[in-house]
C-alpha positions in Angstrom: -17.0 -18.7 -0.8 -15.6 -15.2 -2.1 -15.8 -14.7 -6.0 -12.7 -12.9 -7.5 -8.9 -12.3 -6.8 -7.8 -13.6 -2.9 -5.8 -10.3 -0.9 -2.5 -11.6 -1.3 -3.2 -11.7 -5.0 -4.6 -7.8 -5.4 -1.6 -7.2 -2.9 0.6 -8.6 -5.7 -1.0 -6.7 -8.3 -0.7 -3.6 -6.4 2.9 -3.8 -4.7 4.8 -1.3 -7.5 2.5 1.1 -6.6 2.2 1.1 -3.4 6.5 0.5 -3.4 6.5 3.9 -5.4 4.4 5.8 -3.1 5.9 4.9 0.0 9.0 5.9 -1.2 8.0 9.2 -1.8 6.0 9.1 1.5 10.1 8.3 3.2 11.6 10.6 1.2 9.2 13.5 2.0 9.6 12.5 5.4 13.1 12.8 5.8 12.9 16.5 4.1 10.7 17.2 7.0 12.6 15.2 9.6 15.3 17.8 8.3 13.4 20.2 10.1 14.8 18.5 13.1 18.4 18.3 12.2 17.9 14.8 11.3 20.1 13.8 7.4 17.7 13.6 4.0 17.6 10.3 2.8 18.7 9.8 -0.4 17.2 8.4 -3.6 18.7 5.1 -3.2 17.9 4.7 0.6 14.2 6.1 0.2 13.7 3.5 -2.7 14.8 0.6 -0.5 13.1 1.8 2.7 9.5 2.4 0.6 10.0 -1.2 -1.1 10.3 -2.7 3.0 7.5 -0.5 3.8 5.3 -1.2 1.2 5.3 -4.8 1.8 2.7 -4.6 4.9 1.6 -1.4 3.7 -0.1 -2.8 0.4 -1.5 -6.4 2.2 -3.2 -4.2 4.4 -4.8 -1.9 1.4 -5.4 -5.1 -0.6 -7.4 -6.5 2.4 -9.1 -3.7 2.5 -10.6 -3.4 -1.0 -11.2 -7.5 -1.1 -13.7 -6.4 2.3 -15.1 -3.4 -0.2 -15.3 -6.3 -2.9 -16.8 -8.6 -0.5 -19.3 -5.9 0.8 -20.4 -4.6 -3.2 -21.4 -8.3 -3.7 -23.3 -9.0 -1.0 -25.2 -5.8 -1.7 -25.6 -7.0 -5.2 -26.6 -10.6 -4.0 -29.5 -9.2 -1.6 -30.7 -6.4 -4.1 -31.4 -8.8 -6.6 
């Protein structure tokens, strides 16, 4: 059985920031999609597109760091 915090939970823990920075991540992206001729989001629209983004986006990271979790302890568990 795992010890600590399940993914969805870290995931939970970890959604503002990951909603924050994929918004930035959108808004940059349209500033270089402008490059293209294609319109610069705004603020508002970048906000809302990073919080949909972020959703799958931040389950993915958290599952990530409960594997890193998993892996430290099971180092830890055979080492001593």
């Amino acid at each position: 059985m795992k010890n600590g915090w399940p993914a969805y939970r870290i995931a939970l823990v970890l959604y503002p920031f990951g909603a924050g920075a994929m918004a930035v991540n959108v808004f940059f992206a349209s500033l270089i999609g402008s490059w293209l001729g294609l319109p610069v989001l705004s603020t508002g629209v970048s906000i809302i597109a990073g919080a949909v983004v972020a959703v799958p986006a931040t389950y993915f990271f958290a599952r990530h760091i409960r594997h890193l979790m998993d892996e430290a302890d099971a180092t830890n568990n055979q080492a001593g």
